[in-house]
N, C-alpha and C positions, 0 to 999 in steps of 0.2 A: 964629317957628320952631315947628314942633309937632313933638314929640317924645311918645315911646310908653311906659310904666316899666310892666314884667309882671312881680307877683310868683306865684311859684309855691307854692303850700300843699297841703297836707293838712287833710281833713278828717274826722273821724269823725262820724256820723251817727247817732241811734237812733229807730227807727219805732217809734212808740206804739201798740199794738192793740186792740182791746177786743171780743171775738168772741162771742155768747151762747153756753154751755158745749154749747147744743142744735147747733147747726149742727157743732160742732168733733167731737160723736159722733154726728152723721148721715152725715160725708165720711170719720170715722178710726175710729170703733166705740169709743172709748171717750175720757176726757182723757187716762187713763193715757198710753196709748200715743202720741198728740199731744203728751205731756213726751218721752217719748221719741225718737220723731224730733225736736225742738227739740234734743235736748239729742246727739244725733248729727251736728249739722251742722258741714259744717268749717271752719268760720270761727269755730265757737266758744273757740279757742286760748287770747283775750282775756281770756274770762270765768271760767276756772277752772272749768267745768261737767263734768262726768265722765260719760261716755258713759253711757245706764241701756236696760236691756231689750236685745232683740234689734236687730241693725244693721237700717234699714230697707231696702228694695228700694229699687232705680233707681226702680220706677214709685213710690214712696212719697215717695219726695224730689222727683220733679217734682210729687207731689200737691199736697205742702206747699206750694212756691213758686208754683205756681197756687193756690191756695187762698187764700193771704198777698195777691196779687194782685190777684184778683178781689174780698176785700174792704174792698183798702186800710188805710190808716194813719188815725189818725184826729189825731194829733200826731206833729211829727217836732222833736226836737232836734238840732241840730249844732255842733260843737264843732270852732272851726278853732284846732287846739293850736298849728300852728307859728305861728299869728298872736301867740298870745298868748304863747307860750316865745319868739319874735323868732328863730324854726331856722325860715328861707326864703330860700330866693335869688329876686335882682331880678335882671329883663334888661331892658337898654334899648336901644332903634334911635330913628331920626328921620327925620323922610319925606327922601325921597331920597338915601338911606346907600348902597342899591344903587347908585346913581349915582356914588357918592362915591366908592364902592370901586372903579366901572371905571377910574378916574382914572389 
């Protein structure tokens, strides 16, 4: 009999960067201001970061995420919590359940 067991998780992820400070104030004019839009982004809830300088523009914030992009991670860490806290649900089917169930 083959049978199917899906568990569902969460994972937290973190990209590793490593950018020469030259490129970062060729694309943003300074580092300062590259802390600063990092540290406006909204997914930073997490980290306790407090928002610093002026809020960036729309086109600022797509700069960063293309710019992130374009030069890639260089390490990524990931950390599946609910694996390890055992907070996941399993589902399970079995080939021909749909069948089973027209019964």
């Amino acid at each position: 009999m083959k049978f199917f067991k899906t568990e569902w998780h969460q994972v937290s992820s973190k990209f590793n960067y490593d950018i020469p400070d030259e490129e970062i104030i060729k694309d943003f004019g300074s580092i300062k201001r590259f802390k600063e839009i990092i540290s406006h982004q909204e997914k930073q809830s997490f980290s306790g970061l407090e928002p610093q300088g002026e809020k960036p523009s729309g086109e600022e914030f797509d700069k960063f995420d293309e710019f992130c992009h374009d030069r890639g991670y260089i390490d990524r860490e990931d950390d599946w919590w609910t694996e390890r806290k055992g907070g996941f649900e399993t589902t399970f089917e079995y080939e021909g359940e749909t069948e089973d169930q027209k019964k």
